[in-house]
N, C-alpha and C positions, 0 to 999 in steps of 0.2 A: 718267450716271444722276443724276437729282436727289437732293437729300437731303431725308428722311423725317424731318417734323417735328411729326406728329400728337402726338394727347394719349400714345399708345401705340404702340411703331411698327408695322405692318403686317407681316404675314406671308403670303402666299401662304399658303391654306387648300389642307390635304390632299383627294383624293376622302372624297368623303361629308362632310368635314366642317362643310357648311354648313347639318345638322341638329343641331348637336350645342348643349348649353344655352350662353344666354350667360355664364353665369360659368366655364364653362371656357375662351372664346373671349376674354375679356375679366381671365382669373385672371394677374397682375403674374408675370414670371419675375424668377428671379434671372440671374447674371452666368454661370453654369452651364448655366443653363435648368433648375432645380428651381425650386419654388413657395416663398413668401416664407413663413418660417418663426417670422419674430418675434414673440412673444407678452408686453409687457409685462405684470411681476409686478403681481397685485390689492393694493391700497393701502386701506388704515384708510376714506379718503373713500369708495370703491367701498362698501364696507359701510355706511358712517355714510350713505351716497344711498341704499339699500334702505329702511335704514328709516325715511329723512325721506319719499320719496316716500310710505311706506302711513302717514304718520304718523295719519291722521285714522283708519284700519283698526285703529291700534294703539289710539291713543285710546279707540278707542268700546268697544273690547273691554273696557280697564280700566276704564272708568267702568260700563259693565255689569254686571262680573263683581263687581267691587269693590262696587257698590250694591246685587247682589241678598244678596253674603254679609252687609252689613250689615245690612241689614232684617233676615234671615234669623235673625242674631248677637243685636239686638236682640229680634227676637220671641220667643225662645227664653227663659222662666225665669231668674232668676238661681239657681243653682248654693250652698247653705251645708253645711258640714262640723263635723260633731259629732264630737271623739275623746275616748274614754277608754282608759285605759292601764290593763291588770291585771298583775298579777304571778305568774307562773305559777313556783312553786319546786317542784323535784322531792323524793319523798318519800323517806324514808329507805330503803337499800335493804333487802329482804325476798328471802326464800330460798323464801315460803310458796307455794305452787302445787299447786294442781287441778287434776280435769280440767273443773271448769266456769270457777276464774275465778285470772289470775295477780295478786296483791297486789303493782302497785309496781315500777317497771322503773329504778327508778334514775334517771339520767342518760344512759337512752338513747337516738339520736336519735330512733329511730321513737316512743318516748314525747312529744317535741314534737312529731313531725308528726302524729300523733294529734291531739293536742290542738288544733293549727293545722285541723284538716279538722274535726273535733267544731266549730268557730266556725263554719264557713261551711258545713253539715252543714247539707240541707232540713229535717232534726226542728226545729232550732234555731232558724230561720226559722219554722217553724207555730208556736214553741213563746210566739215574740216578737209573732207577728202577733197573737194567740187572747189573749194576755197584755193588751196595748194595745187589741183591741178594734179594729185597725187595718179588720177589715171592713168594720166601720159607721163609719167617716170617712170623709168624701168625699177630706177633704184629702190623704190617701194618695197615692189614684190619680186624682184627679177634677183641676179644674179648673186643672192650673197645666201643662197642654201646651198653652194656646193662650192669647194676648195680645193683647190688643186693639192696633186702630193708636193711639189717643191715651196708653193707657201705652208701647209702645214709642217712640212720641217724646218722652215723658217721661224713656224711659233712655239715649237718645241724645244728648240732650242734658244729661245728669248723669250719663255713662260708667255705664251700668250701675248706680246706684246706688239706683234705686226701687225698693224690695220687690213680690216679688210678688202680685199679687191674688189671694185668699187667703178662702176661708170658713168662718168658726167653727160649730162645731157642739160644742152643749154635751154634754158629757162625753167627748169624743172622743178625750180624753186618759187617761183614765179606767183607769186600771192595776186590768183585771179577774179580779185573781188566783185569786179561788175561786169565780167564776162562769162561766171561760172552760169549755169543755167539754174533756174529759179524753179526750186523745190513748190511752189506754192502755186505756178502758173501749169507744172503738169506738161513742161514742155520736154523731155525725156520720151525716149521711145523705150518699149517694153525690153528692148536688146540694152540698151543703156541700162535699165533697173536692177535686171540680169548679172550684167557684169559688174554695175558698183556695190553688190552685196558683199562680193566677194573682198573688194577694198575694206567694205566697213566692219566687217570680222577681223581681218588682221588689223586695224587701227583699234579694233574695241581688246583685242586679244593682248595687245602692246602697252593698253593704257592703264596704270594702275591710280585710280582717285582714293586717297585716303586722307581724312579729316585728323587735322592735329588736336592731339587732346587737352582739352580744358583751355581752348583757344575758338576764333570764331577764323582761322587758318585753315585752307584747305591744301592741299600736294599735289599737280597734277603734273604724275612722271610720267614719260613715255621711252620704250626701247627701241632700240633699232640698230644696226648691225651700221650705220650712216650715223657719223656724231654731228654732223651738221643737220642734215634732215631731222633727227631726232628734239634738237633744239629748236629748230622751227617750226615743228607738229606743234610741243608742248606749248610756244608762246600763242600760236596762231588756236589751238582750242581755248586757251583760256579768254583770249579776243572773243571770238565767236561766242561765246558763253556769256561773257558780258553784255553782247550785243543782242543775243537772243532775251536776254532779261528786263533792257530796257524795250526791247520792240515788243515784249508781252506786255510790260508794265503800261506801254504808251495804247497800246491796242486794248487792252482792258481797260483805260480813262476814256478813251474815244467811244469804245463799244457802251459802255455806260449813261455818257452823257447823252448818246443821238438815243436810246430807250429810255432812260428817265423824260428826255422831253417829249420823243412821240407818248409816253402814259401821259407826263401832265397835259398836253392838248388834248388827249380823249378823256381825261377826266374833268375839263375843265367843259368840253362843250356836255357832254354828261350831265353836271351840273348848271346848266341855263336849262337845259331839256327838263329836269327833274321840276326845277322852278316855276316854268312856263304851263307845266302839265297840275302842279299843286293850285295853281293863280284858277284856271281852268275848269275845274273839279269844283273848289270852292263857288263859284260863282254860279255855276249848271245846276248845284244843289242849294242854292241862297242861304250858303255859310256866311255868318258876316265875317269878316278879316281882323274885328278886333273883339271880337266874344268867343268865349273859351268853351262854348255848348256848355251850359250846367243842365238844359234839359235833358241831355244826353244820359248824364248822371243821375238825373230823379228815374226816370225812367227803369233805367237799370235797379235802383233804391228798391222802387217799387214792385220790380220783378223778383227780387230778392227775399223781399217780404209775402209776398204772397207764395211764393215756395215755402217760407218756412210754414206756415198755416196750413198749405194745404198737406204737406207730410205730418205736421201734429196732430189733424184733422183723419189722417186714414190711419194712424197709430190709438186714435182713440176708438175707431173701428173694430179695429182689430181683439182691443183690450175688451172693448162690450160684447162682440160676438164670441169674445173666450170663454167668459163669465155670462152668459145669458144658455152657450151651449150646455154648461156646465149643468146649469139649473135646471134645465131641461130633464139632462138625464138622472138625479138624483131622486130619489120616493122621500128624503127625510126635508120637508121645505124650511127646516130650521138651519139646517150643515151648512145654507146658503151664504158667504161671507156677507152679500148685501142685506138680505133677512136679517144678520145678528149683528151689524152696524148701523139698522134702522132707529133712531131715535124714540120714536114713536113706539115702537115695539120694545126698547130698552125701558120707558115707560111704565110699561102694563105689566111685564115681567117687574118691577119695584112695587107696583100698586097689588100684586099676585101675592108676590110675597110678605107684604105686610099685613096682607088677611090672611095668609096662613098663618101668621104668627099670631096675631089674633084670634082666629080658631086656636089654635094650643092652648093660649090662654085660658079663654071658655072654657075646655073640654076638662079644663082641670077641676071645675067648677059645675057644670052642668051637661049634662046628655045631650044625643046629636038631638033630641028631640024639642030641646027647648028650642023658645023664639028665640033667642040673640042668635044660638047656633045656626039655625035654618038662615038668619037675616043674611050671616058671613056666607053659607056656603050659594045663596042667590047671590050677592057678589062675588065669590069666586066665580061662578057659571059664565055669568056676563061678561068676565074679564076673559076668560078663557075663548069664547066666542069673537069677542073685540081681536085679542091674540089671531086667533087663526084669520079672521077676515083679511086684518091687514098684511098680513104674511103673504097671502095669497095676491091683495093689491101693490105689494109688493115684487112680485116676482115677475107680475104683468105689467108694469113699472120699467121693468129692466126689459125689455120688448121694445116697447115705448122709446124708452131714450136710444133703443140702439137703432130702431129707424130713423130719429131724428139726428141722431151721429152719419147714419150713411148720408141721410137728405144734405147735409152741411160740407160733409168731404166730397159730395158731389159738385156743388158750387164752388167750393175752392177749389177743384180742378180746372172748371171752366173758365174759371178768373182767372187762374195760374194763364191756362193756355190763352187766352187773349191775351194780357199782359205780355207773355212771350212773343206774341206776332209783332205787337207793338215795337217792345224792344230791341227785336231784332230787326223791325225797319227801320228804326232808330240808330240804331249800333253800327250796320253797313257802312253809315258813312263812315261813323268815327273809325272805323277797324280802314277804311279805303284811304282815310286822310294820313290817318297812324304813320300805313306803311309807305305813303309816298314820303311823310316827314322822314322817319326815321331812314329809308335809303338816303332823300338829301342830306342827313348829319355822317353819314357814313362815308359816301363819296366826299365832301369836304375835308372828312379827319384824311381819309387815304392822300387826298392832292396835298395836304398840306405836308405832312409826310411826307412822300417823294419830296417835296419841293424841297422841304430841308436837308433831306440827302445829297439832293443837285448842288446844292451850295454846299454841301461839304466837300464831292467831289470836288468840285473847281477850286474848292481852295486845298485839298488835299493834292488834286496836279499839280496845279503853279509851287506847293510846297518841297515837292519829290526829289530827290536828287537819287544819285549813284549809290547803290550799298554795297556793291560789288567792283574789288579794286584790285588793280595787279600787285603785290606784295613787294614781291621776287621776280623777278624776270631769268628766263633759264640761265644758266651759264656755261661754261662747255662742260658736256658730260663727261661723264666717269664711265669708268670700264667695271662693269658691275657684273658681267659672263660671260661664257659660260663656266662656273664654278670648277676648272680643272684639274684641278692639284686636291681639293677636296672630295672631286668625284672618284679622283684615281686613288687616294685614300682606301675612300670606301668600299671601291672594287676590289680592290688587297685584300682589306681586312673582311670582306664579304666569301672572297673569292678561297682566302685563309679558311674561315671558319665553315665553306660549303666543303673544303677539300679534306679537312678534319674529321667533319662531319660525314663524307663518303667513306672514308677509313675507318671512321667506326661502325658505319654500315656495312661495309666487306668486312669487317671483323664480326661484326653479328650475324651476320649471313652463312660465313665460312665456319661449319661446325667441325673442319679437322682438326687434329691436336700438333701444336704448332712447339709444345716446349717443356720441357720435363718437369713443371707445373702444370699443364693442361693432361700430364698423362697421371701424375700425384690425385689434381680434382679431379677427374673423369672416370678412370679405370680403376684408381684404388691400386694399381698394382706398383712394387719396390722398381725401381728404374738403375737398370743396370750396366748399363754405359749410353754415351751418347756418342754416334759415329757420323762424324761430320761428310755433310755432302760435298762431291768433286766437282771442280769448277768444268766451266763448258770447254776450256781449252785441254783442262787434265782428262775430262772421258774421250776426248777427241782421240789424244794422242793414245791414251791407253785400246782404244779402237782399231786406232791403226798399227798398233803393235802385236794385239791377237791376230789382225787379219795377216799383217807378214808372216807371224809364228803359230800356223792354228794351237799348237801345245802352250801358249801364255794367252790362257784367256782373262779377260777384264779382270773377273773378279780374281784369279790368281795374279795377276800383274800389279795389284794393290797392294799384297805382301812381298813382294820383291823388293821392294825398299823398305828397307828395313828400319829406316830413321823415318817416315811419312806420316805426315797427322794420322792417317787411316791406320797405318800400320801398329800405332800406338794406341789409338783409339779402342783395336782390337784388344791387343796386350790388356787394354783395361776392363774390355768387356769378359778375357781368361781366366786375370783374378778375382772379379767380382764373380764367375760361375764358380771359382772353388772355394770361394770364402764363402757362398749361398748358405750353403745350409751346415748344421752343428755336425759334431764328430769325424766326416768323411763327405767331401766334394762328391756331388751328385753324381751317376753312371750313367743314367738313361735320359736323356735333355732332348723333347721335341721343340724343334724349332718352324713356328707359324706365324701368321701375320693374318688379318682382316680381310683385307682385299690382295687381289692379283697387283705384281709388278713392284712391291714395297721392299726390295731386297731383304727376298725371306732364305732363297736360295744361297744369294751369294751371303748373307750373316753365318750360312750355314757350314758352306766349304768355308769361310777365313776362322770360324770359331774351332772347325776340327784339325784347319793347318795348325794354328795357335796353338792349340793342347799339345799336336803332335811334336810340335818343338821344344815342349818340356819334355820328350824323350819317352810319355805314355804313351800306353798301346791306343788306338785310338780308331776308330770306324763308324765312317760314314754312310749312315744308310738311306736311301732315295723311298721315301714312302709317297712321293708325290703320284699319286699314279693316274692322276689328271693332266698335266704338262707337266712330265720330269724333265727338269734342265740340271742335275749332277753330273750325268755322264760328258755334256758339253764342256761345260767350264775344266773338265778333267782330261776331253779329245779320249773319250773313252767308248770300247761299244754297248750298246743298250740291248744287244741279245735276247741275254739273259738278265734275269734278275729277281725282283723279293716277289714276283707276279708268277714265275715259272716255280719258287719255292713250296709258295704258297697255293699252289695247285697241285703240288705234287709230282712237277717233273721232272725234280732234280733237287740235287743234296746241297748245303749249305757249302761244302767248300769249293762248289764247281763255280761257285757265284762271287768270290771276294775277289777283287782285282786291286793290285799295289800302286800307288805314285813312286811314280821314279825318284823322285827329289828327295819323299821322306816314307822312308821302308815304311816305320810303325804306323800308318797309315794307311789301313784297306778302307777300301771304298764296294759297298755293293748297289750298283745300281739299280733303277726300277724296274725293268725289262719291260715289255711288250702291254700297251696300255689295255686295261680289263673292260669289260662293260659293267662288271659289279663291284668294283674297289672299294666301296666300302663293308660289303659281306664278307671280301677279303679281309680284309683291313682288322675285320672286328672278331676275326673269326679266333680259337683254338692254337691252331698253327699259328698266327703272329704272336702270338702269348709265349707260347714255347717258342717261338723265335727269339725272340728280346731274351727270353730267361737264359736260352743258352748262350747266345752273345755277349751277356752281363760276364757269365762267368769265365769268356776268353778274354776281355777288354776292358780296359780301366776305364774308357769314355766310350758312349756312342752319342752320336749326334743323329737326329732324324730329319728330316725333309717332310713336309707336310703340304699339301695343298691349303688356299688361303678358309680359314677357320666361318666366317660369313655364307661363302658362296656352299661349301658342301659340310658334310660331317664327320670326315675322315677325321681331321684333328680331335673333335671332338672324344673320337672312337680311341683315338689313340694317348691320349691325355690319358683316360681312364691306365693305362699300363707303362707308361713312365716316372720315372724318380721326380723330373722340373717340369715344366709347359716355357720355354721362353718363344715374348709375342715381340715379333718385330713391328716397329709404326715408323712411317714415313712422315716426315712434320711436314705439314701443310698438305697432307694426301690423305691419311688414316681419317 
């Protein structure tokens, strides 16, 4: 058996596998027969080639973005800051408190955040607008949002430092303190309310209050595109602000004093009413005015006392109808606890027993029959008789007393309840006098009360001064924005990293293979030259040179020069097909590519010119027989060709046709396109076609339709020596 020294060695294909794609027919085994697994790690250049390729992508983005924020930056107003500084010290603390108004929170924090909200508080804002006159100024609100183009490249080119353009209008500064209209009187019409909303948003939008820390210093800056007006806002709120604080402060002493005195005159005539009504009372009921009622007291004593009696009185009731029921229901009249606690009966039971001991005695001595004997057992008899009697007048005893127990808790209910009537005729007054005393000591704590309040107030007014002070008075402002050189910064570096950032996105989006590492990871397959693309000016002219000469077509007009990157390109792509594989340079090389239009054709004519100018035999054959383009590039006709062969219409020599330029190079075209090319293709006769061409010609080259869209290649791999796959970078 010979040895197998194709570009790949051959394998006898399994059934069916000669539909199968060419990149699994053509996929490099390893020494195992798994697939090649190597994947060189991505390297710093791999990324620094993403984004030099979009560089002009990236470019155009920063210069865009970057140029529209500056105009943008420049059109925009400059930005000035007025601050004044007040001093907010808290007041002395005070204990005084209403219910309309508390005098004075100390050092509490909610007393600074008050005071921080009271600044940026919409009154305060109407109170600054209406003050200033701010309505009737354009400069306000009017013309300093829009900048023309000759001042913005005015600040362009002086960073920002042209003042804005700016319209004076006489008095507009005009501090209208006793003609603004009066927020409290409601003299404003609803159109007026309307429109100075509007003012008090941009004035509250402009104003920034912030508290200096670990200070009782407040900030109050204001912006404005106006460094005058801006200095006048801030001094004229922190005014206002002051004056709102003492007009509260004075309005809550006033408000105090006229309600503490309206209460002390209704508490005071209260108290003559309370007096007059107690004087009244007493006298209609002949209270005397210097006796303290102790009858009052016995009375009650004695109501007291006769409750307790008559509850120990139905408790004993209860206890004798417990014990009397008891006895009732019992057959043994001894079990009775009163029967065996009766004295008397404890008694007879002693005198019982000691003539029974007595009889013992006897009996030790003489029969029941003797006298002594009979004497004790007629005293036994009798005691025993005595026994029961009293048992019995005992048990009807406890009868006895339990009616004279109800008889008893009967009258001490009656006496309860009289005594009760008593006392509580008795007691009306005292509970009537009680409660007129006791409201008269209450209404006097209350008067005296306020009344010391009222004196604190007044001396806590006359005490009151100022806590709120101007600091700092504005000074002229500063140019504090709009931030331009920082915002154009950021645009760059934003505008940089979004255009990076889209270049790696069309790099990840773009899954063609761009570089003979994308075709190493991807395909697996050994890369055999790289043939640089013509610029748009070189395909132009080479265009217009086939179209002058239809015999110098494009792709032949690339080996015309013979010193030309492509030209060389080729030469590299000649020697590495003959150094391919061991012992002896390939014979049979289909030449295919993935997709239509990837110069599969023209790789095809320049690699069989190439061979030919090493002076081998060498032929070209058109298997394309989907769109053959051989015969064109060669101005040849397409008659005949490997379709009429392979049909059987005609013999193998009728079908070779020569290039003028170089003899050892026949060319046979595709001939007449099939409806079934690839049953051609696959069939018997292309088998023996190739075998007997091998053995006229040192090379052939085939032409193959793109390997993706049909299976011709496929078909044909199977029966050549190489498979070389053409790829378009940035296309495949």
């Amino acid at each position: 058996m010979s040895q197998d020294n194709r570009l790949m060695p051959f394998t006898p294909p399994a059934a069916g596998s000669i539909d199968r794609p060419l990149r699994d027919l053509t996929q490099p085994q390893t020494a195992t027969g798994g697939t090649y697994l190597g994947i060189e790690p991505t390297h710093l250049r791999d990324y620094l080639s993403v984004v030099w390729k979009r560089k002009w992508l990236i470019f155009s983005l920063i210069v865009v973005v970057t140029t529209l924020v500056a105009i943008q930056m420049y059109r925009l107003p400059s930005i000035y800051e007025a601050r004044t500084t007040i001093q907010i010290e808290p007041k002395a603390r005070s204990l005084i408190k209403t219910k309309e108004v508390v005098i004075n929170q100390g050092s509490d924090p909610a007393y600074w955040n008050t005071q921080l909200e009271l600044l940026r508080s919409p009154r305060l804002a109407r109170q600054v607008v209406l003050r200033l006159d701010l309505m009737n100024n354009p400069v306000f609100l009017g013309g300093e949002s829009r900048t023309g183009l000759l001042t913005t490249a005015r600040r362009v080119f002086s960073r920002g430092q042209v003042p804005a353009e700016t319209t004076d209008v006489e008095g507009g500064l005009t501090v209208a303190r006793d003609e603004a209209p009066s927020l409290e009187q409601g003299r404003m019409t609803p159109e007026q309310l309307a429109r100075i909303e509007s003012y008090e948003n941009a004035f509250l939008a402009n104003l920034d209050v912030e508290p200096v820390q670990k200070t009782n210093l407040v900030g109050i800056a204001f912006q404005h595109p106006n460094p005058e007006l801006a200095q006048k806002i801030a001094d004229t709120t922190a005014l206002v602000f002051i004056d709102n604080d003492r007009s509260r402060e004075t309005l809550g002493m006033d408000t105090t004093k006229t309600k503490q005195g309206e209460q002390l005159y209704e508490l005071q005539s209260e108290i003559a009413v309370l007096e007059q009504q107690r004087l009244d009372y007493m006298k209609r009921n002949g209270i005397p005015l210097d006796k303290d009622m102790k009858g009052l007291n016995e009375t009650a004593d004695r109501l007291a006392l006769t409750s307790n009696e008559a509850l120990t009185a139905e408790n004993e009731v209860k206890k004798l109808q417990a014990s009397y029921d008891a006895a009732r229901n019992t057959t043994d009249i001894f079990s009775i606890p009163e029967v065996q606690e009766n004295k008397q009966i404890q008694t007879i039971r002693d005198r019982m027993s000691e003539l029974q001991e007595r009889r013992a005695a006897l009996m030790v001595q003489y029969t029941e029959r003797h006298p002594e004997v009979i004497k004790v057992d007629r005293q036994l008899q009798r005691q025993e008789e005595a026994l029961d009697k009293r048992a019995v007048e005992t048990k009807n005893g406890m009868g006895a007393r339990l009616n004279a127990a109800k008889q008893r808790a009967g009258e001490l209910s009656r006496q309860y309840a009289t005594e009760r009537g008593a006392a509580t005729a008795l007691s009306q007054k005292e509970i009537t006098l009680n409660t007129i005393n006791q409201k008269l000591v209450q209404t006097r704590e209350l008067f005296n009360t306020l009344y010391q309040r009222k004196v604190e107030t007044e001396m806590a007014g006359n005490a009151s001064t100022d806590n709120i002070l101007i600091q700092t008075a504005a000074r002229t402002p500063e140019l504090v924005g709009p931030p331009r050189i920082r915002n154009i910064i950021i645009a760059f570096l934003l505008s940089l990293g979004a255009g990076i950032g889209l270049a790696f996105l069309l790099d990840y989006l773009d899954d063609t293979l761009k570089s003979i590492e994308d075709v190493d990871r991807h395909v697996h397959l050994p890369t055999l030259a790289l043939i640089p693309a013509q610029r748009s000016e070189r395909r132009l002219s080479l265009s217009r040179a086939a179209a002058h000469d239809p015999a110098e077509t494009t792709a032949l007009a690339l080996i015309e020069e013979a010193r030309s990157p492509v030209a060389e390109a080729y030469r590299h792509l000649r020697t590495s097909l003959l150094l391919s594989s061991a012992g002896q340079p390939p014979k049979t090389i289909l030449v295919t590519s993935s997709q239509p239009s990837e110069g599969k054709t023209t790789t095809a004519v320049n690699t069989a010119v190439m061979l030919a100018q090493t002076g081998a035999d060498v032929l070209l054959l058109d298997c394309d027989l989907r769109r053959p383009r051989v015969h064109a590039h060669f101005n040849l006709p397409n008659a005949r060709g490997v379709t009429n062969y392979l049909s059987g219409d005609t013999d193998l020599d009728g079908l070779m046709q020569t290039y003028d330029k170089l003899p050892n190079l026949k060319v046979i075209t595709s001939g007449p396109v099939p409806p079934n090319s690839a049953e051609l293709l696959g069939s018997e006769e292309m088998r023996r076609l190739l075998q007997q061409l091998s053995d006229e010609f040192t090379h052939i080259i085939i032409d193959s339709p793109p390997a993706i869209s049909f299976t011709d290649a496929s078909i044909l791999s199977t029966m050549v020596d190489g498979v070389m796959l053409v790829v378009h970078g940035g296309r495949s």
